[in-house]
C-alpha positions as CSV (number, residue, x, y, z in Angstrom):
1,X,47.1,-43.0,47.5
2,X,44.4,-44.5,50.3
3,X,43.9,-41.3,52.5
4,X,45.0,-43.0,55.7
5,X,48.4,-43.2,53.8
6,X,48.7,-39.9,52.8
7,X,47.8,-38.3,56.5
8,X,50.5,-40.5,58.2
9,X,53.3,-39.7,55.5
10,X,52.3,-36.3,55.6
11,X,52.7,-36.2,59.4
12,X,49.2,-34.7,59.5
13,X,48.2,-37.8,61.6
14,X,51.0,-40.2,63.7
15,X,50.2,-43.0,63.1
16,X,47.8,-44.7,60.2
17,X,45.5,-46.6,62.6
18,X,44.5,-43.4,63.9
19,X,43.9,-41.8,60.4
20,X,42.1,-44.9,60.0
21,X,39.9,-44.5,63.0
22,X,39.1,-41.3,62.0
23,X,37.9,-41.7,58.8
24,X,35.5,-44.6,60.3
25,X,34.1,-42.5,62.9
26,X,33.4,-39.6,59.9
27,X,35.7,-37.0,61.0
28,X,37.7,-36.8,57.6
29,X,36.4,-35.8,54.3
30,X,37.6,-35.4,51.1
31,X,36.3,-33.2,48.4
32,X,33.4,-32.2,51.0
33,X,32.7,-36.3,51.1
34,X,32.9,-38.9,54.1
35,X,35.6,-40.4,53.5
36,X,36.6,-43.9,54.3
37,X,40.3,-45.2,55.2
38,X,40.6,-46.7,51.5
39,X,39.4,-43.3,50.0
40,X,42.0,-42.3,47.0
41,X,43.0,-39.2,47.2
42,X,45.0,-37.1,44.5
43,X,46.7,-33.8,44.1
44,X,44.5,-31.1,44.3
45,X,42.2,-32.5,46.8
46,X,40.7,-30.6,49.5
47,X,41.0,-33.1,52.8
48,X,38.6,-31.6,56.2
49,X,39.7,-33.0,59.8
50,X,37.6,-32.7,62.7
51,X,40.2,-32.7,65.4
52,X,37.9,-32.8,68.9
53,X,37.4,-28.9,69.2
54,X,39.2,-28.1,66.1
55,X,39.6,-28.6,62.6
56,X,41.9,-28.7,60.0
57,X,41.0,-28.2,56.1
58,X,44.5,-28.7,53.8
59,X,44.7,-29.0,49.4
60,X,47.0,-32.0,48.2
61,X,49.8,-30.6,46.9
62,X,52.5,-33.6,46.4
63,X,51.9,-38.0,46.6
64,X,55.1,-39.7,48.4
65,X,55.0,-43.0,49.3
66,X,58.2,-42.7,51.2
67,X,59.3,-39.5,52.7
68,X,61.3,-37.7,55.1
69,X,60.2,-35.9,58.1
70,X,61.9,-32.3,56.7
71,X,59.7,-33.3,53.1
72,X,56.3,-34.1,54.5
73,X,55.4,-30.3,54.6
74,X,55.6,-29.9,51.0
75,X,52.9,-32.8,50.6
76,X,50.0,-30.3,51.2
77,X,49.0,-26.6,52.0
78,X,47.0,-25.1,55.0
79,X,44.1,-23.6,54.0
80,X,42.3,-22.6,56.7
């Protein structure tokens, strides 16, 4: 799954054009890479987001292409 996919079905991210922003102005990686909005990502994955003044670094736990708002928790873990 594209990683600006999986941050907007996660509910990580709103909307995907914002995911997709973000990953071209290199505030995402994955697996300690830049990555870029068409950058696949799979379970187990450790995803870093530069959010202004903070950050957010989460593993990939489940893929969904569709799913709920009460499921999109159980798509990944907070790490730190």
């Amino acid at each position: 799954m594209r990683i600006d996919k999986f941050l907007k079905n996660s509910r990580i991210i709103k909307r995907r054009t914002v995911a997709k922003e973000a990953c071209e102005q290199g505030r995402i990686t994955v697996n300690e890479k830049i990555a870029k909005p068409g950058t696949e990502v799979k379970q187990g994955d450790i995803i870093f987001i530069q959010f202004g003044n903070r950050s957010l670094k989460v593993r990939v736990d489940e893929l969904y292409e569709t799913v709920r708002k009460e499921d999109a928790g159980e798509m990944y873990t907070i790490i730190e």
